[in-house]
N, C-alpha and C positions, 0 to 999 in steps of 0.2 A: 626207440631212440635212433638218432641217426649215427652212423659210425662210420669211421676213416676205411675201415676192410671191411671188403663182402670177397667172400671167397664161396661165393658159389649164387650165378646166374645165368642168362642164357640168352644167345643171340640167333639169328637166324640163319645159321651153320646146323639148328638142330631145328626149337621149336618156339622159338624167341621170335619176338618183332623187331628189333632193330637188329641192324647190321652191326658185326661186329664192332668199327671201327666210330661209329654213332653211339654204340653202346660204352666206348670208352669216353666217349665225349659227353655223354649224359653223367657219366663216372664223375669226371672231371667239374664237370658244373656242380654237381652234390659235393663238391669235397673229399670225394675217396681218392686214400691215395693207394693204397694197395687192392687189386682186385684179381680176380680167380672169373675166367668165362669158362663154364662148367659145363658145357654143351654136350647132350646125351651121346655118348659114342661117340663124339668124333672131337680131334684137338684143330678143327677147322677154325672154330673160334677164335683160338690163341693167336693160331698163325697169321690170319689175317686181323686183326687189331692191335699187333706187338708195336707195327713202325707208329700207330697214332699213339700210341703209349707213350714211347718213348720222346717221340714230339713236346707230348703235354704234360712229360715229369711222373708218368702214372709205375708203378711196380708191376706190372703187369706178370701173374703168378701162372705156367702153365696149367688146365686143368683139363679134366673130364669128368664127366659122370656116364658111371656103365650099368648099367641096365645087368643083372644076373639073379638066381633064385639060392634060397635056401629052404632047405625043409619044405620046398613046395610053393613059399611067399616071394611074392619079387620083393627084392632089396634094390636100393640102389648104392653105388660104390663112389666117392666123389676120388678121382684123385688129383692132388697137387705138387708140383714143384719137382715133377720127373723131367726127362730127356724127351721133347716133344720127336725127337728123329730115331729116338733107340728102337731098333730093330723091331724088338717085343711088341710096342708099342703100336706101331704100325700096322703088325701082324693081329693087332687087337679089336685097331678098328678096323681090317677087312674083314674079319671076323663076323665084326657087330653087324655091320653094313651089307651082310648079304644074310643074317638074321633077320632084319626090319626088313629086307625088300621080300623076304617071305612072309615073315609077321602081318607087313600091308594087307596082303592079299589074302589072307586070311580075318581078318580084321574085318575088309568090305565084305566079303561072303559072308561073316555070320550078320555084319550089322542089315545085311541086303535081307537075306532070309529074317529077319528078326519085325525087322519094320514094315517089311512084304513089297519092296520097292527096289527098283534097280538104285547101286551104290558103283558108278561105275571107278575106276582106279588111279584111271589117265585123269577123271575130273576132278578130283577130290586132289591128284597130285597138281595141275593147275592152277588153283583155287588157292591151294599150300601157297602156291609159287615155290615150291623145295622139287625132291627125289623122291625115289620110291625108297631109296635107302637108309632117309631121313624122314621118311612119313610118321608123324607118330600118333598117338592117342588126341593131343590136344587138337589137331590138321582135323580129325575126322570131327571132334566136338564143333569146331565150327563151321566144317561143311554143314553139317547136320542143322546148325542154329540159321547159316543162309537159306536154306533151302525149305525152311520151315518146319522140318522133319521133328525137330525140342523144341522147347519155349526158352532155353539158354544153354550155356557152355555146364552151369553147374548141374543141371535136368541130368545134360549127356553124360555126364561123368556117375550122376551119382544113381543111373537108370541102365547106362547100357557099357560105360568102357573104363569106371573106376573098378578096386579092387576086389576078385570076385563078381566077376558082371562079364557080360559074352566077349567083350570085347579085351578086356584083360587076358593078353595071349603069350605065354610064359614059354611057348617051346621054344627051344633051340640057344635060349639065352644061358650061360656059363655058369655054373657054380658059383656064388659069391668066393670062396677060397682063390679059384682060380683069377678071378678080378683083381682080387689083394693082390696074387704073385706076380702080375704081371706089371701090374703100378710097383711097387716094391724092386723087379727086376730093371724094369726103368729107371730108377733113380728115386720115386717118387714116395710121395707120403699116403697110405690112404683111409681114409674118412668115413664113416659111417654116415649115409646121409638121413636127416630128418627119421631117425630112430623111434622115435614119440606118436609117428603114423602109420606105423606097420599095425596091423590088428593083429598082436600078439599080447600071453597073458605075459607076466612081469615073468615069470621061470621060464617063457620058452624066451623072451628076450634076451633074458641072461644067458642062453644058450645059445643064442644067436652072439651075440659079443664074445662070447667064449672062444667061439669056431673062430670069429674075424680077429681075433688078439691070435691067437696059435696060429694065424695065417701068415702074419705078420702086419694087421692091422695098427695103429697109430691114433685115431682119432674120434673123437663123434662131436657131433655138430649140436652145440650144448645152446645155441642162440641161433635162431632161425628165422628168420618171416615174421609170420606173426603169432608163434609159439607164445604161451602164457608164461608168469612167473612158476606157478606149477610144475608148468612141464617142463621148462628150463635146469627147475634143481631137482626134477626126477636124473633128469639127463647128467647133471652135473654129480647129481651121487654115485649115479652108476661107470662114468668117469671115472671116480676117485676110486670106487672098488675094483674095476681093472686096469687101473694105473693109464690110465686115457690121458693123451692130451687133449683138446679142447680146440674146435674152429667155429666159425659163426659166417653166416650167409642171408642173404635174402630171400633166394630163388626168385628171382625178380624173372619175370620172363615178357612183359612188357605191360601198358595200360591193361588197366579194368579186367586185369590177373588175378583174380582172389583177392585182391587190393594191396597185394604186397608192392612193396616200392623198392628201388633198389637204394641198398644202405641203409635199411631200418629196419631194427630189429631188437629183440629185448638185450637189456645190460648183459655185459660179458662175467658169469660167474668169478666174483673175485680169487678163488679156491683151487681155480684150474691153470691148470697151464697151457698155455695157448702156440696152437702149432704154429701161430708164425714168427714163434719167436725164433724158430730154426732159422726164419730168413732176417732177422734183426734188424723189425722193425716196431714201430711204437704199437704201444697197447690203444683200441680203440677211444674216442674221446668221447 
């Protein structure tokens, strides 16, 4: 279904195709009025597509999505509706940003050794058109798909740099706890993102929500993408059993994505309470 909120997408501040300020105007043409640019580690998004927001009437909901581990699984952390300039915050994403410019480089090294071909850094960050700081897994899927090296973006992910694969490289990224506190200490809300794809059994999940609610956790993302009815009201139960509010996203991150779109996404569990009713506004249509 198409819906009025997507609170969680992504521009090319991180690993998105459009620019932020394009991304709100793609917003705008679909009908959403409230929107969350969820750009991994950095709130570059926000900042630079607020004044087109506000232009075209859009809600435009601070966000980020942070990259950190638990028990060993990268998690990711979305958060919403904090102080893009609080200190913390800041401190958060230099943090991150000098995480990924090492990540990068370990990344080309193993995929270089892996493939038995030079994977040089500067070209792969060119190619990006981004940073080394913002380089991420998808940058490298489709150097990989130009150059002939996969036969596609999904080969690369589900052969060499999805979860468990050489190229999934988890040092140096934060405690999920520490993510919570730091979105929490900003002001902000934060989100458990697309829960339903970690490859955990249902007891270590539950133990994963556990840790992120005692963190001071807030939310999980009960309407996602292209998440099934299934897996919506697995999500939505386990909501209810730790008292979870409830957000919903696309993760749109631009064309011939997974085919995810932005603002479409399954019905918003009727059952749950939806985090943005903190910002008071309407329930999805």
């Amino acid at each position: 279904m198409n819906s009025e909120i997507d609170l969680h997408c992504h521009s090319n501040a991180s690993d998105g195709h459009f620019p932020p300020d394009e991304l709100v105007r793609l917003a705008a043409g679909r009908g959403i009025k409230t929107l969350a640019i969820t750009d991994h580690d950095t709130v570059d998004g926000f900042r630079r597509g607020r004044n087109t927001a506000a232009e075209l009437g859009i809600r435009l909901i601070p966000g980020i999505e942070l990259s950190t581990v638990w028990s060993g699984v990268s998690v990711h952390i979305v958060g919403l509706g904090f102080d893009p300039d609080a200190a913390v915050m800041q401190q958060a994403e230099q943090h991150q940003s000098s995480v990924r410019a090492a990540r990068a480089e370990i990344i080309a090294a193993r995929l270089a050794k892996k493939l038995r071909c030079d994977i040089p850094l500067a070209e792969v960050i060119a190619f990006g058109n981004t940073s080394a700081d913002q380089l991420g897994r998808p940058h490298f899927a489709k150097y990989l798909v130009e150059k002939g090296l996969v036969p596609s973006i999904q080969h690369a992910f589900s052969k060499l740099l999805g979860a468990g694969k050489i190229g999934d490289v988890k040092s140096g990224w934060p405690e999920m706890t520490t993510a919570v506190e730091w979105i929490v200490a900003a002001g902000g809300t934060p989100v458990l993102a697309h829960a339903h794809l970690y490859n955990m059994t249902r007891t270590k999940l539950r133990s994963c929500i556990r840790d992120f609610a005692a963190a001071g956790g807030k939310a999980l993302e009960v309407s996602y993408g292209k998440m099934d009815g299934n897996q919506s009201g697995q999500m939505a139960a386990l909501a209810r059993e730790f008292n979870m509010l409830g957000s919903c996203g696309s993760d749109y991150h631009g064309p011939n994505r997974f085919g995810l779109e932005l603002g479409v996404m399954p019905t918003f569990p009727s059952l749950i309470t939806p985090v943005w009713q903190q910002w008071q506004v309407s329930t999805p249509a």
